[in-house]
PDB file of N, CA, C and O in Angstrom:
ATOM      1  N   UNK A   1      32.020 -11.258   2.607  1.00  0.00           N
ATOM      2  CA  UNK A   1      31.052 -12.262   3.026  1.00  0.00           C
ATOM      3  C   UNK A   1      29.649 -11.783   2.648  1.00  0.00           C
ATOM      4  O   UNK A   1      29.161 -10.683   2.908  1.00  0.00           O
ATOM      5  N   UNK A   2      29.165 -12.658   2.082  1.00  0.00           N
ATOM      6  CA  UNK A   2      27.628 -12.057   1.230  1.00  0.00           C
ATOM      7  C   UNK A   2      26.899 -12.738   2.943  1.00  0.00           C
ATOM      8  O   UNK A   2      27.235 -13.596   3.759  1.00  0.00           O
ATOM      9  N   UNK A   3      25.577 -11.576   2.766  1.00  0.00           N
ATOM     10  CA  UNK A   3      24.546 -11.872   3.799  1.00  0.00           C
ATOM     11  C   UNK A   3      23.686 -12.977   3.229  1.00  0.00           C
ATOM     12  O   UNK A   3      23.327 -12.801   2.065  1.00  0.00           O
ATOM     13  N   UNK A   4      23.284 -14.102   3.843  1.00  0.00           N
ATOM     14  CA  UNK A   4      22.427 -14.874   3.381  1.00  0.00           C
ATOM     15  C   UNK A   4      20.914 -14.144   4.090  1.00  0.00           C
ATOM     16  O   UNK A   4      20.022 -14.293   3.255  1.00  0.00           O
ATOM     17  N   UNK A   5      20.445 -13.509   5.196  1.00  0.00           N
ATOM     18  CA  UNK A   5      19.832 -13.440   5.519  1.00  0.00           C
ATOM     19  C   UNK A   5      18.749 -12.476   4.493  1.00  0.00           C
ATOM     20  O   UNK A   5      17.520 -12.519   4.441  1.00  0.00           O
ATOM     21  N   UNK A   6      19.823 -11.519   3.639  1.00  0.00           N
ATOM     22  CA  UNK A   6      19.367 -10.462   2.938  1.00  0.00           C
ATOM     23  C   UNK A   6      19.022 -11.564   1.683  1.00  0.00           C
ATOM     24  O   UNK A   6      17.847 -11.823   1.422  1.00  0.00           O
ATOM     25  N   UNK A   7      20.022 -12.122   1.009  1.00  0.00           N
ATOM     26  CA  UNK A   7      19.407 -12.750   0.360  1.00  0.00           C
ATOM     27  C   UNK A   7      18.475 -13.521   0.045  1.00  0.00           C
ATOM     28  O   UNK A   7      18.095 -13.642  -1.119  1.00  0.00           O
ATOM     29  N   UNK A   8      17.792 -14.381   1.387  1.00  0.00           N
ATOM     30  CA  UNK A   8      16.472 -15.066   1.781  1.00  0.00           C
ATOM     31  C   UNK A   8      15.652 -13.355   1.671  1.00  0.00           C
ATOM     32  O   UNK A   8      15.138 -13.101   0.582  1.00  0.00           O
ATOM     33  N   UNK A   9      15.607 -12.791   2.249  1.00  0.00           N
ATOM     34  CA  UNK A   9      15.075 -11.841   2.239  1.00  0.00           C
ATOM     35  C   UNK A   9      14.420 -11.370   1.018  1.00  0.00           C
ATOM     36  O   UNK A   9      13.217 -11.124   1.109  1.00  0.00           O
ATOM     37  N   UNK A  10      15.041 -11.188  -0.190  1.00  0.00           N
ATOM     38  CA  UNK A  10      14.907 -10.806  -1.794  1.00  0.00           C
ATOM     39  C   UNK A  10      14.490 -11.679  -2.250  1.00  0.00           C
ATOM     40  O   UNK A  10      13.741 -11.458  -3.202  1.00  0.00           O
ATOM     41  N   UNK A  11      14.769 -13.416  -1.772  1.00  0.00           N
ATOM     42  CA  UNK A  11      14.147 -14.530  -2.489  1.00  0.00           C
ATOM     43  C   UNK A  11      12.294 -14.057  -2.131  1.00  0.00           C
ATOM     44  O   UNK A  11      11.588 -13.458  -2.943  1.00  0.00           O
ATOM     45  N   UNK A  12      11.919 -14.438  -0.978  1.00  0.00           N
ATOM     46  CA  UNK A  12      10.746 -13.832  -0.136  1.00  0.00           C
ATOM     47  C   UNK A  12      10.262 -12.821  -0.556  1.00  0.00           C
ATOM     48  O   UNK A  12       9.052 -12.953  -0.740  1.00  0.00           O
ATOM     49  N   UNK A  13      10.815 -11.427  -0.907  1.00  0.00           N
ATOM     50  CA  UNK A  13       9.794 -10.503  -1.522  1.00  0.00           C
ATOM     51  C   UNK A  13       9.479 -10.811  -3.362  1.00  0.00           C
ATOM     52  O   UNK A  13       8.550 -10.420  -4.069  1.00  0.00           O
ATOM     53  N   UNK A  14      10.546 -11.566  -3.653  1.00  0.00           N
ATOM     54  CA  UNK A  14      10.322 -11.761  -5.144  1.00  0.00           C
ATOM     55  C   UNK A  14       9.119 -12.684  -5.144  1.00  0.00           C
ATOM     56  O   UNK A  14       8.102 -12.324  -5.736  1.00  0.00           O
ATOM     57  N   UNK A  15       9.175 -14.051  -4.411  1.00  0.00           N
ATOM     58  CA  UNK A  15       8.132 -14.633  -4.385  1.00  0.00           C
ATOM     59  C   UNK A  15       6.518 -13.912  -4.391  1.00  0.00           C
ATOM     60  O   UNK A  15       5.566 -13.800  -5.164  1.00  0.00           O
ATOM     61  N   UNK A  16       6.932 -13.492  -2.912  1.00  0.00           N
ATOM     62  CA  UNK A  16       5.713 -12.682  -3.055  1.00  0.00           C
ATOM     63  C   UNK A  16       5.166 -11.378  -4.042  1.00  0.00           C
ATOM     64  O   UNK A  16       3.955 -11.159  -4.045  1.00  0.00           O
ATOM     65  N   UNK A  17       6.130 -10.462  -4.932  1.00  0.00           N
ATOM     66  CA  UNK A  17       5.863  -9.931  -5.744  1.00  0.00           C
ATOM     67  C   UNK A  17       5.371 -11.102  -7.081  1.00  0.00           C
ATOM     68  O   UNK A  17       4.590 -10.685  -7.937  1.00  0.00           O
ATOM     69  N   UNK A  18       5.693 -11.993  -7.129  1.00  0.00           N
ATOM     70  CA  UNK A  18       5.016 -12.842  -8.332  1.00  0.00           C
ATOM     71  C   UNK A  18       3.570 -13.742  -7.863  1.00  0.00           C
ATOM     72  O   UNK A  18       2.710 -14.067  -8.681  1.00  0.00           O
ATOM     73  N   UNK A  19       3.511 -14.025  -6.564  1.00  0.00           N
ATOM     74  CA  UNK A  19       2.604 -13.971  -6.102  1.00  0.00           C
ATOM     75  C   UNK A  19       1.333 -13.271  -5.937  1.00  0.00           C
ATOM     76  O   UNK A  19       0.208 -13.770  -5.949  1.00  0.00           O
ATOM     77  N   UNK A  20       1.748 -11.731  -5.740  1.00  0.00           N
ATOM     78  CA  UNK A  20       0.691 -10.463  -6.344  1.00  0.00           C
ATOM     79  C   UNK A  20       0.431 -10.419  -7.579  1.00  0.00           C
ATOM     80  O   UNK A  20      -0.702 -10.114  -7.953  1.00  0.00           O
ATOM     81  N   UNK A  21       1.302 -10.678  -8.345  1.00  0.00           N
ATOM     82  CA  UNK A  21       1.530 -10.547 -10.220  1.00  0.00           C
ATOM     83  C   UNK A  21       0.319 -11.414 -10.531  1.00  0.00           C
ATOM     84  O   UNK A  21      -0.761 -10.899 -10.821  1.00  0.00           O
ATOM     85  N   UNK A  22       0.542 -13.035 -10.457  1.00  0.00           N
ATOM     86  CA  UNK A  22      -0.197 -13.555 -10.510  1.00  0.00           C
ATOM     87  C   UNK A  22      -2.129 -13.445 -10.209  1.00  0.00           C
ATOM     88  O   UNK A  22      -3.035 -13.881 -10.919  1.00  0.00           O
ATOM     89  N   UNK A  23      -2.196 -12.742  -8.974  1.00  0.00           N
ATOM     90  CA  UNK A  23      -3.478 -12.431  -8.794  1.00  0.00           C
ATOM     91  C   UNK A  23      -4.092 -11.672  -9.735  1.00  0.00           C
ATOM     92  O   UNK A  23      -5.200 -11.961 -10.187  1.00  0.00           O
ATOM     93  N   UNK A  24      -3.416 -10.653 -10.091  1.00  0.00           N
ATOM     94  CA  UNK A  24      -3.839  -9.565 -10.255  1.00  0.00           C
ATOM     95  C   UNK A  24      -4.164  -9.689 -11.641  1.00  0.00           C
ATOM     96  O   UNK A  24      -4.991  -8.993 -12.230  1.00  0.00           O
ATOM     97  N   UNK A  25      -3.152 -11.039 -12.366  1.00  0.00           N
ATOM     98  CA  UNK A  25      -3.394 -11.254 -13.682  1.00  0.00           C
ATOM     99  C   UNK A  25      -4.952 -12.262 -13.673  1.00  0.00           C
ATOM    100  O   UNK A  25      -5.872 -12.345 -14.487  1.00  0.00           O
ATOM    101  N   UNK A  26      -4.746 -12.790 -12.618  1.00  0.00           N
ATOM    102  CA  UNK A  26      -5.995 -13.565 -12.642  1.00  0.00           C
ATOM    103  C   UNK A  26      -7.320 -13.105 -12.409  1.00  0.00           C
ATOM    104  O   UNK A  26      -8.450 -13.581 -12.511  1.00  0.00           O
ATOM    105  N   UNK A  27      -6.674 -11.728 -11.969  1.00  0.00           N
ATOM    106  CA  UNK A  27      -8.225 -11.021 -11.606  1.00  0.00           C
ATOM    107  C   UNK A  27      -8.906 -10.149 -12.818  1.00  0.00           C
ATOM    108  O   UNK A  27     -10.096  -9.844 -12.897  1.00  0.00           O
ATOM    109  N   UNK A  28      -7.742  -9.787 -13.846  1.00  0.00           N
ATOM    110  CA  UNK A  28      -7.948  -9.811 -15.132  1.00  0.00           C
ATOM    111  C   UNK A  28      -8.861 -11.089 -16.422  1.00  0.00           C
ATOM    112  O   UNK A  28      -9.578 -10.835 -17.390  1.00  0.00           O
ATOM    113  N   UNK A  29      -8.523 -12.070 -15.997  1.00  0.00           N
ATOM    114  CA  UNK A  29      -8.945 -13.503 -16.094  1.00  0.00           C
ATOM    115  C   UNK A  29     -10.811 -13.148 -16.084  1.00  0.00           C
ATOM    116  O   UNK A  29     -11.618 -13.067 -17.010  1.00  0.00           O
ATOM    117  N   UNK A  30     -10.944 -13.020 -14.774  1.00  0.00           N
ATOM    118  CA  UNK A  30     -12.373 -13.229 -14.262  1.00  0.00           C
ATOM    119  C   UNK A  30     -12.890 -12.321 -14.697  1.00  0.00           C
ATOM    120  O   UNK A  30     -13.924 -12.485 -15.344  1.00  0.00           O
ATOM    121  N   UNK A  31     -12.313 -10.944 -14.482  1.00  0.00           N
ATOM    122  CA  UNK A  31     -13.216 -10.106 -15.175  1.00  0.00           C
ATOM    123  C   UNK A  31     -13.209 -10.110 -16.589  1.00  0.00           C
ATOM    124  O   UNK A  31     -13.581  -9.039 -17.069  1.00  0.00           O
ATOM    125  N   UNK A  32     -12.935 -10.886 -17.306  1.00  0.00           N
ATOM    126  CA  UNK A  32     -13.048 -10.800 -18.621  1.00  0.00           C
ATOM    127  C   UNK A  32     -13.822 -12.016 -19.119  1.00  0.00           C
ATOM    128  O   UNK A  32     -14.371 -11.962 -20.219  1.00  0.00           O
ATOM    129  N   UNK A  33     -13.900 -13.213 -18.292  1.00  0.00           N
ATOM    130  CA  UNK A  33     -14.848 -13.902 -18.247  1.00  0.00           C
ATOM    131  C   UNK A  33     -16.285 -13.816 -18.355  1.00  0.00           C
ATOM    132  O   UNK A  33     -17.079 -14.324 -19.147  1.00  0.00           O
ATOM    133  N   UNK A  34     -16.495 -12.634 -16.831  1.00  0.00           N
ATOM    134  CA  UNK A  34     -17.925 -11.679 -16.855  1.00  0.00           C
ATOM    135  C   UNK A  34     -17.984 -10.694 -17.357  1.00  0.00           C
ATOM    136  O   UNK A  34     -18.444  -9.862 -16.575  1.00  0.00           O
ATOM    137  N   UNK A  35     -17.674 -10.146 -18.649  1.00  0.00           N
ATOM    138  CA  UNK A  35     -17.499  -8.985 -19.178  1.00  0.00           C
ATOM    139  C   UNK A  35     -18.809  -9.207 -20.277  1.00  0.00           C
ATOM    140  O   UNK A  35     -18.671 -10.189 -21.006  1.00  0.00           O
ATOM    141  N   UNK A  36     -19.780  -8.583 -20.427  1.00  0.00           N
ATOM    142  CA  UNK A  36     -20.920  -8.668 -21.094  1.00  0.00           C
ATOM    143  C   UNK A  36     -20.849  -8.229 -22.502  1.00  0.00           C
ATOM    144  O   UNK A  36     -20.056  -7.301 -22.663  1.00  0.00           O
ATOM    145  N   UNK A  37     -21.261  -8.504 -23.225  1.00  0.00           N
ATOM    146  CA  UNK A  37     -21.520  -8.691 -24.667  1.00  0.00           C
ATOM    147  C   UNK A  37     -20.933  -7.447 -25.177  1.00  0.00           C
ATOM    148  O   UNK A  37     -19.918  -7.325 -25.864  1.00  0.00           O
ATOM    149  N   UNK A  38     -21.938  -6.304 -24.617  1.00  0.00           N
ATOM    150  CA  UNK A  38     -21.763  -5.196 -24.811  1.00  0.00           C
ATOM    151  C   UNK A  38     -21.124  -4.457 -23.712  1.00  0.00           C
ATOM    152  O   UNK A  38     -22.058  -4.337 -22.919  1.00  0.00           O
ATOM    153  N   UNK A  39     -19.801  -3.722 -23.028  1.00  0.00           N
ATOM    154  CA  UNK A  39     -19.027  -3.262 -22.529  1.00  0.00           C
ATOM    155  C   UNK A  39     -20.176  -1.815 -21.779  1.00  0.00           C
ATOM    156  O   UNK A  39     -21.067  -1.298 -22.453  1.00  0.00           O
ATOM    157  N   UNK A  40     -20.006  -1.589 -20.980  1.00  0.00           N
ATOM    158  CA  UNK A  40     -20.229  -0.365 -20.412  1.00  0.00           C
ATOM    159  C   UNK A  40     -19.404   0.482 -19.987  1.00  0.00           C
ATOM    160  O   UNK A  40     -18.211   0.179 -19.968  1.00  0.00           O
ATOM    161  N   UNK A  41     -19.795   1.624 -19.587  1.00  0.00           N
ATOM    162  CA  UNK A  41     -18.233   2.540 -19.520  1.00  0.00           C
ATOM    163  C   UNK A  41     -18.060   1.988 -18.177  1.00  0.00           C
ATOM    164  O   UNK A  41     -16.832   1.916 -18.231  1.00  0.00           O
ATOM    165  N   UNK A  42     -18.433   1.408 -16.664  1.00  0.00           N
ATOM    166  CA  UNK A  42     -18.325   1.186 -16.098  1.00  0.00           C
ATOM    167  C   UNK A  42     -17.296  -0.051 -15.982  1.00  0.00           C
ATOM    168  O   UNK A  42     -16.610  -0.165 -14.966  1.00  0.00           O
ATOM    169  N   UNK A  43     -17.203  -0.966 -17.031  1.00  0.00           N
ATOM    170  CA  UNK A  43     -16.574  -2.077 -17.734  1.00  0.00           C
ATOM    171  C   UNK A  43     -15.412  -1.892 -17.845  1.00  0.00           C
ATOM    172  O   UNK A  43     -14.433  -2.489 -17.398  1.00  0.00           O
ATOM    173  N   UNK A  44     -15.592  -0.608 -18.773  1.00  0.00           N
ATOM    174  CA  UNK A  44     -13.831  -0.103 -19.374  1.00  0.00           C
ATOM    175  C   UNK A  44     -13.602   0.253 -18.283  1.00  0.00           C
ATOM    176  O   UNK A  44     -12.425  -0.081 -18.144  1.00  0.00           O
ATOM    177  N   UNK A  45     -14.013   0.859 -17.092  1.00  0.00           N
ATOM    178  CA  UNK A  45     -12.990   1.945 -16.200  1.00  0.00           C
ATOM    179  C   UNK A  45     -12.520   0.944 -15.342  1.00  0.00           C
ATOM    180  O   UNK A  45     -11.539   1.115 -14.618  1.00  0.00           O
ATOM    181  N   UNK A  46     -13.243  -0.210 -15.391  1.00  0.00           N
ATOM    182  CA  UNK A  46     -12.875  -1.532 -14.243  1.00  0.00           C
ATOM    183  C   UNK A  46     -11.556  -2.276 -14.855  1.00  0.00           C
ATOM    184  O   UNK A  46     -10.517  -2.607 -14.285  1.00  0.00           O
ATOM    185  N   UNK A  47     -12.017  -2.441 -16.410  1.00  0.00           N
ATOM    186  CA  UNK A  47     -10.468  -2.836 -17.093  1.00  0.00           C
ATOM    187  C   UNK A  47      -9.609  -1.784 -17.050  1.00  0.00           C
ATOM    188  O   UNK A  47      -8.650  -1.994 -17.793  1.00  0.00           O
ATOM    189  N   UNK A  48      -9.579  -1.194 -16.732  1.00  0.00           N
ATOM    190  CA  UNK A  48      -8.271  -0.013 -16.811  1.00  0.00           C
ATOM    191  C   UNK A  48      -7.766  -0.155 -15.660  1.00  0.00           C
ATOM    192  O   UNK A  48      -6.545  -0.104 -15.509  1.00  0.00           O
ATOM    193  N   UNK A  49      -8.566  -0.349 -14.695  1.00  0.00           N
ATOM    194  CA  UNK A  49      -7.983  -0.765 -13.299  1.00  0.00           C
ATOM    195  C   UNK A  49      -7.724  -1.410 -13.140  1.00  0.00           C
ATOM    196  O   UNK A  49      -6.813  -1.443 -12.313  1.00  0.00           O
ATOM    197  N   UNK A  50      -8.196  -2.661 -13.722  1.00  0.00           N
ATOM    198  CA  UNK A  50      -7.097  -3.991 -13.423  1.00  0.00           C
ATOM    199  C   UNK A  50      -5.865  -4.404 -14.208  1.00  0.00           C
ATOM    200  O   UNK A  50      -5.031  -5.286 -14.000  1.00  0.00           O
ATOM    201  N   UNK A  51      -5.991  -3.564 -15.109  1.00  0.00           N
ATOM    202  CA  UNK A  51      -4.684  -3.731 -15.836  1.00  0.00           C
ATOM    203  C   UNK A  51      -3.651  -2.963 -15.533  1.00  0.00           C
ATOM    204  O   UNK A  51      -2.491  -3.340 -15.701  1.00  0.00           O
ATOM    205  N   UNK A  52      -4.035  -1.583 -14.963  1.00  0.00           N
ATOM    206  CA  UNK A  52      -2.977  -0.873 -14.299  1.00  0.00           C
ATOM    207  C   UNK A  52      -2.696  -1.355 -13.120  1.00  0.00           C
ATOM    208  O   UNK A  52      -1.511  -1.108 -12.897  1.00  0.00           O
ATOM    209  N   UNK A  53      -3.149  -1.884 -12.297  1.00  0.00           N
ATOM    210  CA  UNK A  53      -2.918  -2.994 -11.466  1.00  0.00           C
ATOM    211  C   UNK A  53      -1.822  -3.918 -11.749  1.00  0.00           C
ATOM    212  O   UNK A  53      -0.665  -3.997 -11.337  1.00  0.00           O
ATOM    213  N   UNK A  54      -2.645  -4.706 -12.712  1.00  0.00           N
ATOM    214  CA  UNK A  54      -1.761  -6.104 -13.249  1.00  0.00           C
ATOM    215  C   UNK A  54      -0.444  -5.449 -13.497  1.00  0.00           C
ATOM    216  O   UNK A  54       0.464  -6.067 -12.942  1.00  0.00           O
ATOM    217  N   UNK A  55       0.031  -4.169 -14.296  1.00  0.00           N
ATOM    218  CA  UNK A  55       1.344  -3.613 -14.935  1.00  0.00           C
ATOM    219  C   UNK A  55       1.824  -3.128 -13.408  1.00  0.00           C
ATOM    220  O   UNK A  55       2.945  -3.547 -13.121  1.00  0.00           O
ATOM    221  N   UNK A  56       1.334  -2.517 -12.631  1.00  0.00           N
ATOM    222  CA  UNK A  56       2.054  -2.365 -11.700  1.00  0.00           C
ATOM    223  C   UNK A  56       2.869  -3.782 -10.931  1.00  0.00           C
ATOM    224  O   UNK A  56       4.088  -3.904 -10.809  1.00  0.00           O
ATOM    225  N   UNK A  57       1.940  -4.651 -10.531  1.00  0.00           N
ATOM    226  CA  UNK A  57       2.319  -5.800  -9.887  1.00  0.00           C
ATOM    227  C   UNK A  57       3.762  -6.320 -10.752  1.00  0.00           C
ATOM    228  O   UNK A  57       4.760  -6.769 -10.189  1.00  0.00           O
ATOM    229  N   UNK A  58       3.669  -6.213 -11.652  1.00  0.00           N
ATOM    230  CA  UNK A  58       4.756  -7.070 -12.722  1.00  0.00           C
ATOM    231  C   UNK A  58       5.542  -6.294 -12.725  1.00  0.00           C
ATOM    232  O   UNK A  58       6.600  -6.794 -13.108  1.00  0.00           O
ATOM    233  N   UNK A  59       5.696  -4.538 -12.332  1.00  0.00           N
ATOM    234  CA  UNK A  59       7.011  -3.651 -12.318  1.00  0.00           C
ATOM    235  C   UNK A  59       7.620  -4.389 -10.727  1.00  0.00           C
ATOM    236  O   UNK A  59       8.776  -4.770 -10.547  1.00  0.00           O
ATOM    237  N   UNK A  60       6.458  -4.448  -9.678  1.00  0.00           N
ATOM    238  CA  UNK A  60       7.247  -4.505  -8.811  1.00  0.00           C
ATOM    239  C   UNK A  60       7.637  -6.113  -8.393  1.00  0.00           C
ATOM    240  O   UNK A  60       8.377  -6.435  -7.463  1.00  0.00           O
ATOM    241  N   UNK A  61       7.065  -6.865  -9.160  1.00  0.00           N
ATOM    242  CA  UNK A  61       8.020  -8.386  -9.834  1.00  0.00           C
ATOM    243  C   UNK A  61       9.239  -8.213 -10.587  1.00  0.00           C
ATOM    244  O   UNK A  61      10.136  -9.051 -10.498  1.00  0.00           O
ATOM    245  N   UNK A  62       9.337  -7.261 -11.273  1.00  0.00           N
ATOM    246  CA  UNK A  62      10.691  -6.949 -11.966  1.00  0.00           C
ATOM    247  C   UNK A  62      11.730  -6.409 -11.214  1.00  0.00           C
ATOM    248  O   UNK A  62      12.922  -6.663 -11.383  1.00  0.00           O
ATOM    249  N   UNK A  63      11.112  -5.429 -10.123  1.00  0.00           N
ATOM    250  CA  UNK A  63      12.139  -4.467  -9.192  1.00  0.00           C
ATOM    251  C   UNK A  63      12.396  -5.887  -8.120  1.00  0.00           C
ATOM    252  O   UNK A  63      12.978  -5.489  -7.111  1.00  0.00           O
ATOM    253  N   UNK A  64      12.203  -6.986  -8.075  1.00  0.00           N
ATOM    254  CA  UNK A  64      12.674  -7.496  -6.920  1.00  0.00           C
ATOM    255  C   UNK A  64      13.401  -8.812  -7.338  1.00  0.00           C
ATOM    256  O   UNK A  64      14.135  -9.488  -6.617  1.00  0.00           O
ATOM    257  N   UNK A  65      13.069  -9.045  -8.608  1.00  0.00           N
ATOM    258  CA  UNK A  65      13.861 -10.036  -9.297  1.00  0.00           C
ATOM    259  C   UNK A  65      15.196  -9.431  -9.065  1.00  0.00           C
ATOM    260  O   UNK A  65      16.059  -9.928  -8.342  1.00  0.00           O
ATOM    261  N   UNK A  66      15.345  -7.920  -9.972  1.00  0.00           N
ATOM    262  CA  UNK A  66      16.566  -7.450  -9.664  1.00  0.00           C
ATOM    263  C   UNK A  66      17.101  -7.508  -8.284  1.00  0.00           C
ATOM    264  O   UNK A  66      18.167  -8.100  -8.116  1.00  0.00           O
ATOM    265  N   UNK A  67      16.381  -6.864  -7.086  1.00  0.00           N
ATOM    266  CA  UNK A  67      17.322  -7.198  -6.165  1.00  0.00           C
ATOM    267  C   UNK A  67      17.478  -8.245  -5.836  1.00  0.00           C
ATOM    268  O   UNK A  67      18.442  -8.306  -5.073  1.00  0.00           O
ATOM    269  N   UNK A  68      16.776  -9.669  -6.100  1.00  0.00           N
ATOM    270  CA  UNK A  68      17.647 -10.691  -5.949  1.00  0.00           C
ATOM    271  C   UNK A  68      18.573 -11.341  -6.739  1.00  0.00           C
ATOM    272  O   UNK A  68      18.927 -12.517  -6.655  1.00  0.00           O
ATOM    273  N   UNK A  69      18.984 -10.395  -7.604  1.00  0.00           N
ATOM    274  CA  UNK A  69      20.092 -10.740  -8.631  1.00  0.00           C
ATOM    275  C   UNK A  69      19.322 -11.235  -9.817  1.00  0.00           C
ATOM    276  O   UNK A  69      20.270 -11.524 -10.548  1.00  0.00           O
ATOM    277  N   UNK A  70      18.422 -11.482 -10.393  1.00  0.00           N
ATOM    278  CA  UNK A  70      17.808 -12.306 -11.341  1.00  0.00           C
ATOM    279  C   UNK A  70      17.209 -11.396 -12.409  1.00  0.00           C
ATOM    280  O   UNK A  70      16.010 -11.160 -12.550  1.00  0.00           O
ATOM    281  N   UNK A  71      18.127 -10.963 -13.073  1.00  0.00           N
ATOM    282  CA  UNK A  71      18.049  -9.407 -14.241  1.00  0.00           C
ATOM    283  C   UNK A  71      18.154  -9.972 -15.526  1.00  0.00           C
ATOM    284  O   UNK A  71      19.302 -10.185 -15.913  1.00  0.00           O
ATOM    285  N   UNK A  72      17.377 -10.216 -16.154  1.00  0.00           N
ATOM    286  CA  UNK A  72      17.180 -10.526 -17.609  1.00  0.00           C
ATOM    287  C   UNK A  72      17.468  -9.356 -18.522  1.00  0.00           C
ATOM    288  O   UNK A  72      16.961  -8.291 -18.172  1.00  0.00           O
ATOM    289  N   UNK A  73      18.278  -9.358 -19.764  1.00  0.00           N
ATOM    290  CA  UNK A  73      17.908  -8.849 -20.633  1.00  0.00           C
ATOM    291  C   UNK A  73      16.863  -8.393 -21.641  1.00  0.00           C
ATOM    292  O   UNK A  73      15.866  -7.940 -21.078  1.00  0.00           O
ATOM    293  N   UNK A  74      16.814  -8.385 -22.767  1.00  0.00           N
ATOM    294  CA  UNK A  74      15.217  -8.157 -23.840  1.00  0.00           C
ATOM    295  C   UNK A  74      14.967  -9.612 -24.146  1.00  0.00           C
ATOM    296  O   UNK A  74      15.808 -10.476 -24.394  1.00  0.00           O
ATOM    297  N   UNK A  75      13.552  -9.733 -24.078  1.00  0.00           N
ATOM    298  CA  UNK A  75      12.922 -10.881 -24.664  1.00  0.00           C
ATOM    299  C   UNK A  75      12.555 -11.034 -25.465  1.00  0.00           C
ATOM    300  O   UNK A  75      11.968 -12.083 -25.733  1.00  0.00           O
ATOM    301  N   UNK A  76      12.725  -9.943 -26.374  1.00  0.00           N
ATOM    302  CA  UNK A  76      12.433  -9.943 -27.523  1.00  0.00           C
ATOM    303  C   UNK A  76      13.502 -10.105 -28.820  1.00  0.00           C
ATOM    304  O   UNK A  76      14.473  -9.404 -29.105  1.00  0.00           O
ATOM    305  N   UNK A  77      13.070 -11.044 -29.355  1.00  0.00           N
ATOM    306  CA  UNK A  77      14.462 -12.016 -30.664  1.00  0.00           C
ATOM    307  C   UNK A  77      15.150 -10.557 -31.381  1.00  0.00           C
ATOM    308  O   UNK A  77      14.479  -9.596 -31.760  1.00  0.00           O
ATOM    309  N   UNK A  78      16.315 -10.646 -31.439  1.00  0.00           N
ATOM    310  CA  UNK A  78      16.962  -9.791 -32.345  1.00  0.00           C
ATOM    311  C   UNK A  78      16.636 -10.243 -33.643  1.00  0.00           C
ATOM    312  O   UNK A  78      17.323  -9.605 -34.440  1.00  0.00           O
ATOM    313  N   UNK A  79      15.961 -10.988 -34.176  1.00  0.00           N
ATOM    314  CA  UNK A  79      15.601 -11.531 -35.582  1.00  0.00           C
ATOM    315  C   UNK A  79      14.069 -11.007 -35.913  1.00  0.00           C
ATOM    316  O   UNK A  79      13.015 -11.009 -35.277  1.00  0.00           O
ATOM    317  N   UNK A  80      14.546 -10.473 -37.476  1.00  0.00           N
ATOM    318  CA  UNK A  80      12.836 -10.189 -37.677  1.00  0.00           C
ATOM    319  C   UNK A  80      11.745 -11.392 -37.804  1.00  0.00           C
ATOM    320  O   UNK A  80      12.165 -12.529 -38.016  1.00  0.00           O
ATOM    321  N   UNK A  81      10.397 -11.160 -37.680  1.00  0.00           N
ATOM    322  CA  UNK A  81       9.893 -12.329 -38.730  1.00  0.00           C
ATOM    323  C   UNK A  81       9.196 -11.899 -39.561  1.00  0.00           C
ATOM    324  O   UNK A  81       8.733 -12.643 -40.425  1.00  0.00           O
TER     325      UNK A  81
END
């Protein structure tokens, strides 16, 4: 007998892990919006943070897809172009 409760459970953190994903990509968004002509090192160290951010959020969108069963293979075409 499968638990439904666990499984609502994994639906709920997946949501909400794509839910974080999303921000975090969007917060990438904005800051690149206000990103000035010329970059400062203060600039880069802010993009580095939000992108290690953003890559984190999307590992732990991936780790919860899996536990709710929803495991994709490569997305990338076995065909060259």
């Amino acid at each position: 007998m499968t638990d439904s409760s666990s499984a609502d459970d994994d639906r709920a953190r997946l949501r909400r892990a794509a839910a974080a994903h999303t921000a975090a990509a969007q917060d990438v968004e904005a800051f690149l919006r206000r990103l000035p002509d010329v970059p400062g090192p203060a600039d880069i160290t802010e993009y580095a943070n939000l992108l290690t951010r953003e890559e984190q959020m999307r590992a732990d969108r991936e780790a919860a897809a899996d536990a709710a069963g929803i495991t994709i293979g490569s997305l990338e075409s076995d065909q060259g172009t």
